[in-house]
N, C-alpha and C positions, 0 to 999 in steps of 0.2 A: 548152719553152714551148708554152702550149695553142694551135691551129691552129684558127681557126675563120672562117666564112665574115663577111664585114662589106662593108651593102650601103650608098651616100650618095642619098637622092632626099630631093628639095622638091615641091612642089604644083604641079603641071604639067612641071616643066623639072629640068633639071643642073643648071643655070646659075643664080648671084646675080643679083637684080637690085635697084632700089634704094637705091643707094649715095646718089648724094643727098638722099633721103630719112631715110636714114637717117643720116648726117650731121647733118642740121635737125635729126631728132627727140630725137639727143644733147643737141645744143644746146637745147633748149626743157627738155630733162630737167632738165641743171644750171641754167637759166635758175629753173626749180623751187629747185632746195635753194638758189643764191642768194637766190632771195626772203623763205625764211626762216630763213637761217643767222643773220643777227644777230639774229632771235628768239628762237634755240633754248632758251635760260631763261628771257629776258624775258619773254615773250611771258607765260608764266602768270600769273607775278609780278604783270602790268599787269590782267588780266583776271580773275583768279580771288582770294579769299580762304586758299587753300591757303600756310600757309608755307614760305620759300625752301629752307630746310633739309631739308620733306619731296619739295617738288619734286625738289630736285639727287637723293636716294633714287630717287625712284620714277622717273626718267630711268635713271639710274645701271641700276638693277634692269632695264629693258626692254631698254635695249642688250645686258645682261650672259647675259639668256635668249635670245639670238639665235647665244649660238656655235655653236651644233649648226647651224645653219643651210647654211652651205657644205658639210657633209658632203653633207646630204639634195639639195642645188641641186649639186653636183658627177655625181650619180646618174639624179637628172632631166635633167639637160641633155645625157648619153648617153643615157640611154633614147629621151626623149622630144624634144630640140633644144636648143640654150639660146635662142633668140629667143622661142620664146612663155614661158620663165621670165622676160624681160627686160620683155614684154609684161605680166606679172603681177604682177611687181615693180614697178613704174612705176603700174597701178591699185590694187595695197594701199597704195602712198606718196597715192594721190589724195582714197583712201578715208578714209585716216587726218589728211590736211589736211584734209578737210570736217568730220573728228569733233572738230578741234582748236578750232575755232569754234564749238563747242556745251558741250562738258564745261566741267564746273564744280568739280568733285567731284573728292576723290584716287583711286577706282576708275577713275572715265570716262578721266581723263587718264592713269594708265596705261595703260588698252586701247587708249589713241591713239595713245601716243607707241609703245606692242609694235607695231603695226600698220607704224609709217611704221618704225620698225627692223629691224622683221622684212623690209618690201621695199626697204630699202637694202640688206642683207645676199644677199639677195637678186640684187637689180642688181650688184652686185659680182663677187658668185660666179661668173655666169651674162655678163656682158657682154662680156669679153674673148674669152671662148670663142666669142659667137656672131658677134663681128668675125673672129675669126680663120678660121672657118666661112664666111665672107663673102666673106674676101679670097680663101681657098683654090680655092672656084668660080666668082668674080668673075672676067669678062675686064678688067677695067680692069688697066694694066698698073703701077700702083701697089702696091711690095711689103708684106710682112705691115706689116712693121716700120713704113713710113708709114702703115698704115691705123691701125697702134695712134697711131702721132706726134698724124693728124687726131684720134681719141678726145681725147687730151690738150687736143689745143687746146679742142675741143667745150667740155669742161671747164671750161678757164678760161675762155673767154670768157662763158659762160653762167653761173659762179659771181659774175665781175667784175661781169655787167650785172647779175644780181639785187640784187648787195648795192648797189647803185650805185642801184637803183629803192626799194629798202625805207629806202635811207640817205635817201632825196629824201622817202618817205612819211610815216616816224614823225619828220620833221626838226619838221614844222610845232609850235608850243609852244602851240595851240590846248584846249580845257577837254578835261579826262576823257575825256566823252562821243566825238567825235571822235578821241582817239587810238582807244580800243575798238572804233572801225567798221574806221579805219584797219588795226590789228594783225589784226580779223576778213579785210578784205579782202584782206591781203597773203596771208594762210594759203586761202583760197578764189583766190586766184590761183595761187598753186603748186600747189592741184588740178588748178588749169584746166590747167597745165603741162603737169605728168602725165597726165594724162588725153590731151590733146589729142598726146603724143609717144607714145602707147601706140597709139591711133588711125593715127596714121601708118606704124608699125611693122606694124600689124596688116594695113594695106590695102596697104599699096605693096611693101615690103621681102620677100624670100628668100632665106634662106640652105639649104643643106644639112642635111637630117638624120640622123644615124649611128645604122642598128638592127643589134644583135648577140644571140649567140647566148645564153640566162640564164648559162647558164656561166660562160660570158667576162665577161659584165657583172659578177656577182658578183664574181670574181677581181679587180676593178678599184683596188681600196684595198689589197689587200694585196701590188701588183702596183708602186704605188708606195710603198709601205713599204720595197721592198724595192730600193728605185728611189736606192740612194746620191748619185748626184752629185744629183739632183732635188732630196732631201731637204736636202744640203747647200747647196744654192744657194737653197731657199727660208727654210735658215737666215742665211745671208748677207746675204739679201733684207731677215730683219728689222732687222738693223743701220742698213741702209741706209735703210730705209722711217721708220726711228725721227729717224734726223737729215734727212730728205726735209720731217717734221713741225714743224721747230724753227724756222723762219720765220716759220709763224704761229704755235706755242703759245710759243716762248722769248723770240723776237729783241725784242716791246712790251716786257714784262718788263723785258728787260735794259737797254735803249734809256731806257726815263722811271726803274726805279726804282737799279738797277745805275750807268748814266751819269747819270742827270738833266738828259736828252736834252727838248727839247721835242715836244709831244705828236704835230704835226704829222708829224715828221720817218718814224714807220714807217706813216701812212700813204700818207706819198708810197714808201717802200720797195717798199709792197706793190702802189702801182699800178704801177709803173716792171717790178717781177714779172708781173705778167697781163698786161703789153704786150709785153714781152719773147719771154714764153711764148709767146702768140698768133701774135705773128711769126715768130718762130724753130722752134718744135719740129717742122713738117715740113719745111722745107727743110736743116735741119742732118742729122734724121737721113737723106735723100731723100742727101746727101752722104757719109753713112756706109755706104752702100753694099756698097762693096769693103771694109769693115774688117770685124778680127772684132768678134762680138757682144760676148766678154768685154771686149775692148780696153777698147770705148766705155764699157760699167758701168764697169772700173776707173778710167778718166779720170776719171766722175763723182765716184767713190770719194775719187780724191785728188785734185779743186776742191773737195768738201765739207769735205776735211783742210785743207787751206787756209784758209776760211773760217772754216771755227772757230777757223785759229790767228791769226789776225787778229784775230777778236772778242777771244780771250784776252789779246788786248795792250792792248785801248783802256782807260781812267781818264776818269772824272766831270770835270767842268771844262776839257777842251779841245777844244772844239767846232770849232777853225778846223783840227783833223786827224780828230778823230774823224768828222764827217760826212763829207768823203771816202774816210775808210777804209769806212765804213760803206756809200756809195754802191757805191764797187766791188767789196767783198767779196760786195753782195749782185748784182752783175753775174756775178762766179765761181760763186756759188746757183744764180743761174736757169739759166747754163751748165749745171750736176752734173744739175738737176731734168729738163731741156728735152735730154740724153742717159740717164738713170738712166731714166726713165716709160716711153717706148715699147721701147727695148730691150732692159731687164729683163725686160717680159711677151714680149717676141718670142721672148727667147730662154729664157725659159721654156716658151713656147708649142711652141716649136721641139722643145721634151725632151721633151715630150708626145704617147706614144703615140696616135693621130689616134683608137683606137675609147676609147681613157679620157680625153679633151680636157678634156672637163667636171668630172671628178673631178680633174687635176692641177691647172688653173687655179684649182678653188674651193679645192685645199688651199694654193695660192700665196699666196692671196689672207690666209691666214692671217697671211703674215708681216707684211702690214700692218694685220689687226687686235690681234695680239701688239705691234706698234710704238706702237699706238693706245694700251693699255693700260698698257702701259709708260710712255712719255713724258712722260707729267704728274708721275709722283712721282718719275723720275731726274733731270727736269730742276729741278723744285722742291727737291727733296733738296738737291745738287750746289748750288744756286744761293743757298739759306740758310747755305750755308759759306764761300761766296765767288762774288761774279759770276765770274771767268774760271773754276771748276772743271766747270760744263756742257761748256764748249767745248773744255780741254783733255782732257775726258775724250773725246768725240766727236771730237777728232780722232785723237786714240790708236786708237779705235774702227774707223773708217774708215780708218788706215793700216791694219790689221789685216786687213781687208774686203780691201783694195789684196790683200795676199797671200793670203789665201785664193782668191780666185777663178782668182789669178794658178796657185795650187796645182790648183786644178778644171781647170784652161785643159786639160791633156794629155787628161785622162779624156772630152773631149767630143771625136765625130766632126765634120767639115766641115760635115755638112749643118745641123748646128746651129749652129756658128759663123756660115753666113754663109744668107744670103734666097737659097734656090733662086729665087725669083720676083723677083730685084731689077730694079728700074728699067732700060731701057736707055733711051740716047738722053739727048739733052740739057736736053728741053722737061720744063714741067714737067706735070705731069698731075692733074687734080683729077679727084676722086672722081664717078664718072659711072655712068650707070644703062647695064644691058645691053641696049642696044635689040634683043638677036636673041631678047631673054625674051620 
């Protein structure tokens, strides 16, 4: 193995600092995509002439040129950091919500929608990496694995309150004109988001940045190619990341046209989910501590088997069992989700040689855009045969996951299994800025 020198400095200091800054600035970020997730078709639809059919294309098409993305954002984010890729990810999503309120035309709304996909793609590649960066020379004594937890939460909470401000905006049944300002301003707010969580990243926050020798950097993709348990576990990852998505892309579906559930009923599921998540996903994993990493995935692994075998058992017309089955298979969900999210990337993070950080993470990331891609037409497939055959096949799936990682478990050393930097002490500890930066 090549030997070479690898040095970490930030802009003035060793040391993170920032943390609650950047915290907020999470939050304000997904506070962003919440604002315009339940636009993400609409939105043309209501404002433009372009038909539905060419829309879903030219959306489809701008995601679908964005794969190369995590290579190139895995490269940069060694070279160069990943914080200021997360910084330019977050201004091309600001860039591309300003152009979303102007195009008209099927060229313009291409360019707009490649723009904000290209810096989701982007933020993805590049975020975990520069949390993990963060936490590594952060004195807060909060380990990886809770700093990923808080990420999660960041998430939900800021997906829940945008959809929750855009659900209250376009509610009103006022003339045309008025929805049109309305849909404009929603999309000029989640600029505002981005913009203003880019701002804050820029000015307050420090993480570490790794420069290495061209050598060694170059060697870096081929380094994990070659990288077996890595590759297998980001294959593992897909499985998982695929049923992670079936809450929101399957569970409506199956619930109004499968049961003949009332309409109400998944979106209380799903707020009962973001509350859930918010509360639970640092203190549970803050509690997982002393376990190994695998353990926790697998537990998720098989609540997700669960869940689905549940789903497979409910029938149309019996409302006085199916909604409590339904109520607390989706409590076992949020359990799988609120263990599966931060621990997965921790102990991914953890297999990640510290000078290729960036390059394993953006290729991680893969397994949940493969999941993304996926999910629609196995679940639709599967689901035209029969409602329970999604769910028994997904849980077949996920027992399978259960033994493979279980099979991975020997091939990982200690330091990966568990948080060199885990929590001590009782109390608990939020994320605090380094007062000695």
């Amino acid at each position: 193995m090549m030997i070479t020198k690898t040095t970490s400095e930030t802009a003035g200091s060793t040391k993170a600092r920032g943390g609650v800054v950047l915290i907020g600035a999470l939050v304000i970020d997904s506070l962003g995509n919440g604002l315009f997730l339940p636009l993400s078709l609409v939105f043309f639809t209501r404002l433009t002439d372009v038909p539905l059919s060419l829309l879903g294309i030219l959306i489809s098409v701008a995601n679908v040129v964005t794969l190369p993305v995590p290579v190139w954002a895995g490269a940069l984010a060694d070279r160069l950091g990943a914080l200021p890729l997360v910084v330019a990810a977050q201004v091309m999503q600001a860039l591309g919500y300003l152009a979303y309120g102007r195009v008209d035309d099927p060229a313009g709304i291409f360019l707009a929608a490649s723009l904000v996909a290209v810096g989701v793609r982007f933020f993805w590649s590049s975020i975990f990496t520069a949390v993990a960066d963060y936490a590594d020379a952060s004195t807060s004594t909060l380990s990886t694995d809770s700093w990923f937890a808080w990420t999660n939460t960041t998430r939900t909470v800021g997906l829940g309150a945008g959809g929750l401000i855009t659900g209250a905006v376009i509610a009103d049944g006022r003339a045309v004109a008025y929805r049109a300002v309305a849909y404009r301003a929603v999309a000029y707010g989640a600029a505002a988001c981005f913009t203003a969580a880019a701002a804050a990243i820029t000015v307050f926050v420090r993480a570490p940045r790794f420069r290495h020798e061209t050598e060694q950097a170059r060697s870096g993709y081929g380094t994990l190619l070659r990288d077996r348990p890595f590759v297998a576990l980001t294959g593992i990852n897909t499985t998982l990341a695929m049923t992670s998505m079936m809450l929101g892309l399957g569970l409506p579906t199956f619930v109004l046209t499968g049961l003949h559930g009332p309409a109400w009923l998944t979106s209380a599921l799903f707020v009962g989910n973001t509350v859930l998540v918010s509360v639970l996903a640092a203190p549970v994993v803050k509690r997982l501590a002393g376990y190994r990493r695998t353990r926790a995935v697998m537990t998720a692994a098989a609540l997700w088997a669960v869940w689905c075998l549940l789903l497979s058992g409910l029938v149309p017309g019996r409302h006085a069992w199916v909604i409590p089955v339904l109520i607390g298979s989706t409590a076992l969900f949020t359990l799988a989700e609120v263990l599966h999210a931060p621990v997965s990337i921790a102990l991914a993070t953890a297999m990640s040689p510290p000078e290729f950080r960036g390059r394993y993470m953006a290729a991680f990331q893969y397994s949940f855009t493969i999941a993304g891609i996926i999910a629609p037409t196995f679940f639709a497939t599967l689901f035209d045969l029969h409602r329970a055959l999604p769910w028994i096949a997904l849980c077949v799936i996920d027992c399978l996951a259960v033994v493979a990682i279980r099979l991975l478990e020997p091939s990982l050393p200690p330091t990966v299994q568990h948080d060199s930097a885990a929590e001590v002490g009782g109390g608990h500890e939020e994320p605090s800025v380094d007062q000695s930066a």
